[in-house]
N, C-alpha and C positions, 0 to 999 in steps of 0.2 A: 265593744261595750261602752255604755254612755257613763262617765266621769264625771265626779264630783270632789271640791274641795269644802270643809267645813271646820268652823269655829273648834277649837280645841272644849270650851265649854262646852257647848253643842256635842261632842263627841264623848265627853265623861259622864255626861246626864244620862246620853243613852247609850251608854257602855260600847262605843263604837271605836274602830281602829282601823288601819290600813286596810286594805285586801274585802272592807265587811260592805254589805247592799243595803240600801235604802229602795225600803218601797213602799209605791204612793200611788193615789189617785189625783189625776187632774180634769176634769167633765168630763170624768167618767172612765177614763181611760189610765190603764196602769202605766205605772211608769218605773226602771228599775234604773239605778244610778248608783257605781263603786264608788266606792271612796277608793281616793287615790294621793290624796294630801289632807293638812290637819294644818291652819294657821292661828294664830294669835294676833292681839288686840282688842283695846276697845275703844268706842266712839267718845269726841270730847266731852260731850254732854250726855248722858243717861237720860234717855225718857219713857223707859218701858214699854217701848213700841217696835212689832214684828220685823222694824225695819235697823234692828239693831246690829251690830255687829256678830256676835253671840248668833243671830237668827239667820244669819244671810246663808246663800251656799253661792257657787262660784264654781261655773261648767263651762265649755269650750265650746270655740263656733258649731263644732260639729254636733255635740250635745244638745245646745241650742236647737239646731236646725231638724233633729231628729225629734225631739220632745217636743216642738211647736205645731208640728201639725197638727190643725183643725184646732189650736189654741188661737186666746183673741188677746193679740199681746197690747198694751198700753205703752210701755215703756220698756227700754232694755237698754242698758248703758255699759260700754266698753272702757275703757282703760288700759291706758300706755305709759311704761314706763321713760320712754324721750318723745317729747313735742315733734321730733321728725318725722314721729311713725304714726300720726296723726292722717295723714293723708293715703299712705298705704294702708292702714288700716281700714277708712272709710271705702275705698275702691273693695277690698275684702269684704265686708261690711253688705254693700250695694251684689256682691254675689250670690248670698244668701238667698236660700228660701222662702224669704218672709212674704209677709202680705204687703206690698208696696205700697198699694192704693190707700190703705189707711195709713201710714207709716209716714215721718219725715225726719230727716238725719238733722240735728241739731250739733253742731263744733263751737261744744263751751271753750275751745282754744282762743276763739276769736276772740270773745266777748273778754278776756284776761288776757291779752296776748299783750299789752304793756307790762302787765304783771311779771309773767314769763321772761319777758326780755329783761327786765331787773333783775329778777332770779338769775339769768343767765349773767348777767353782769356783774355779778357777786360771783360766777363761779369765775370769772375771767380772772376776776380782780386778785382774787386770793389763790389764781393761780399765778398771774404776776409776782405775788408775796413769795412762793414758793420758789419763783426763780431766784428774785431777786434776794432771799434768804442764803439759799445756795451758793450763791457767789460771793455772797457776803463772809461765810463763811466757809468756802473755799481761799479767798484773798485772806481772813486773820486767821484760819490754820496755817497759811503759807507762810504768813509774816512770823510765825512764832516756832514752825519749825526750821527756818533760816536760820535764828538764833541757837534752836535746837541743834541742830546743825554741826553750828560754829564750836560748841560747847562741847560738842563729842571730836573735834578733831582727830585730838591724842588716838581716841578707840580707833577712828576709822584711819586713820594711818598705820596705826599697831596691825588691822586686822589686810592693807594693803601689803604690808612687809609681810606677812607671814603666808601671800597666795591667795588670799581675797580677791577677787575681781568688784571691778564696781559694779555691777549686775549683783551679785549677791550680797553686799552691802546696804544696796539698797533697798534688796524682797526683803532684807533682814529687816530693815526700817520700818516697812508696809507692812509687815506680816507683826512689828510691836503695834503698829497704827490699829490697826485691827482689832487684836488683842484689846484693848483700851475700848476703841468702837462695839465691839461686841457687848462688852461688863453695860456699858451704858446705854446699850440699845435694846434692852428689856422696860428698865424703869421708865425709859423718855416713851414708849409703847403705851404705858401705863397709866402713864399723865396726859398725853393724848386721849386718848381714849376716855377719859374723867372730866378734860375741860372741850375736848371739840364740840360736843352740843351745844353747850354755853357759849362759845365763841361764834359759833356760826349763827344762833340766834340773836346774839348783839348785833351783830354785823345786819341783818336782814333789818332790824328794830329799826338804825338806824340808815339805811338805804334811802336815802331822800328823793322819793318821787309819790305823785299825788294817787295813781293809782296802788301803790305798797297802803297807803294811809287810809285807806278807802278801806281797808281789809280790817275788817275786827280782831281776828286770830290766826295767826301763823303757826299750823304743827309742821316742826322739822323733826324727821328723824334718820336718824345717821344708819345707812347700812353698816352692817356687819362687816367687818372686817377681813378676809378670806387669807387662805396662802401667797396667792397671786400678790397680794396690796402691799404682804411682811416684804416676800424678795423683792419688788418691787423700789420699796423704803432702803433696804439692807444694800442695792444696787446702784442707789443714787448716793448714797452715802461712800459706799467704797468706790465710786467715781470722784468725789468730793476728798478724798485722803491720796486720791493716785495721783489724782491732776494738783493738789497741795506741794505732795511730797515731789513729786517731779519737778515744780517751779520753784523749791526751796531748797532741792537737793543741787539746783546746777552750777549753783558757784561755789561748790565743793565737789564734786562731780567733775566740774571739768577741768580741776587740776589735776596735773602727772601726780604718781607716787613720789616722787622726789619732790616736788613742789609744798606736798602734803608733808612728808617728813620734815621739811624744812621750817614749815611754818610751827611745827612742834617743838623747836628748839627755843 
């Protein structure tokens, strides 16, 4: 069956849902087409014209290729979601059925492809941020549970004399690190999530290169968020607490129990 995706508007006006057919005439010829998705959005500027977002529909190569015959196409435009898939695609593209001889592939990559490489250089950049955040705060978790540390002496010498091993003193430690990291790993979710637009569009605002300035308007918009991205976050984090807790744990760590008892007197 030939597939179609359509505007959620589009879809309420004419009472339409998953699973339901559109069907239509194209010179002359019927054409039948499932819905099979339902997106959202709208264009920056509103101009009441067929070429709206609201108006569009959005079928797959094979769609394409089956509903084209004996049509006189003008124009058809593809879209990728990474610039690498730009050239794999065109070879895809150059498969098809189409009418060649009128036809020529234009790659608006080229024509913005400084563009692109600034865009990508914003993502480098702040992914540098992200390292270098990480370690930043890996080093003053560490510095502060040293201190932390030193301050539980008494406990972790008490919990040495009583058949403690230092392995379970210290999951004991991790497993309070956690504790703490989990309370606070919802709201910091939540703040994310409220200022990353904002923050990635400053950052692009001021990206200083002449093709960025050439651009009238920049729409960014942040994908969704998925399971994948949470444990993901949740993973770097508790990397960030083990590799703290390990280098702040070893100069109490690697005294004998008696060494420890002693120092508590």
């Amino acid at each position: 069956k030939d597939e179609v995706l359509i505007h959620e508007e589009f879809a309420e006006k004419n009472h339409l849902k998953l699973g339901d057919e559109l069907n239509f005439k194209m010179h002359g010829r019927k054409i039948k087409l499932v819905v099979v998705g339902i997106f959202t959005g709208k264009d920056a500027q509103m101009n009441g014209f067929a070429s709206e977002a609201q108006n569009r529909l959005f079928i797959s190569f094979k769609t394409l290729e089956n509903i084209s015959r004996d049509l006189r196409l003008q124009q058809v435009s593809y879209f990728v979601s990474d610039p690498k898939m730009i050239e794999e695609t065109i070879v895809e593209v150059k498969t098809m059925n189409l009418p060649w001889e009128n036809l020529v592939i234009a790659n608006n990559f080229e024509k913005n492809k400084e563009l692109y490489q600034t865009i990508e250089s914003v993502e480098k950049m702040l992914n540098m941020m992200l390292a270098a955040i990480s370690v930043a705060s890996m080093l003053v978790l560490g510095f502060v549970l040293m201190f932390w540390f030193r301050g539980r002496i008494h406990e972790i010498g008490t919990l040495l004399a009583i058949g403690k091993t230092k392995l379970e003193v210290f999951l004991q430690v991790v497993v309070e690190l956690l504790i703490i990291a989990m309370v606070g790993f919802v709201p910091a979710m939540l703040v994310s999530n409220l200022t990353s637009d904002t923050m990635t569009k400053t950052i692009l605002e001021q990206a200083d290169s002449a093709e960025m300035r050439s651009v009238d308007e920049i729409n960014v918009k942040r994908e969704e968020l998925n399971v994948n991205d949470y444990v993901a976050v949740m993973s770097l984090g508790m990397g960030v607490i083990l590799l703290a807790t390990g280098g702040a744990s070893i100069s109490t760590m690697r005294l004998t129990p008696k060494q420890i008892l002693t120092k508590m007197k």
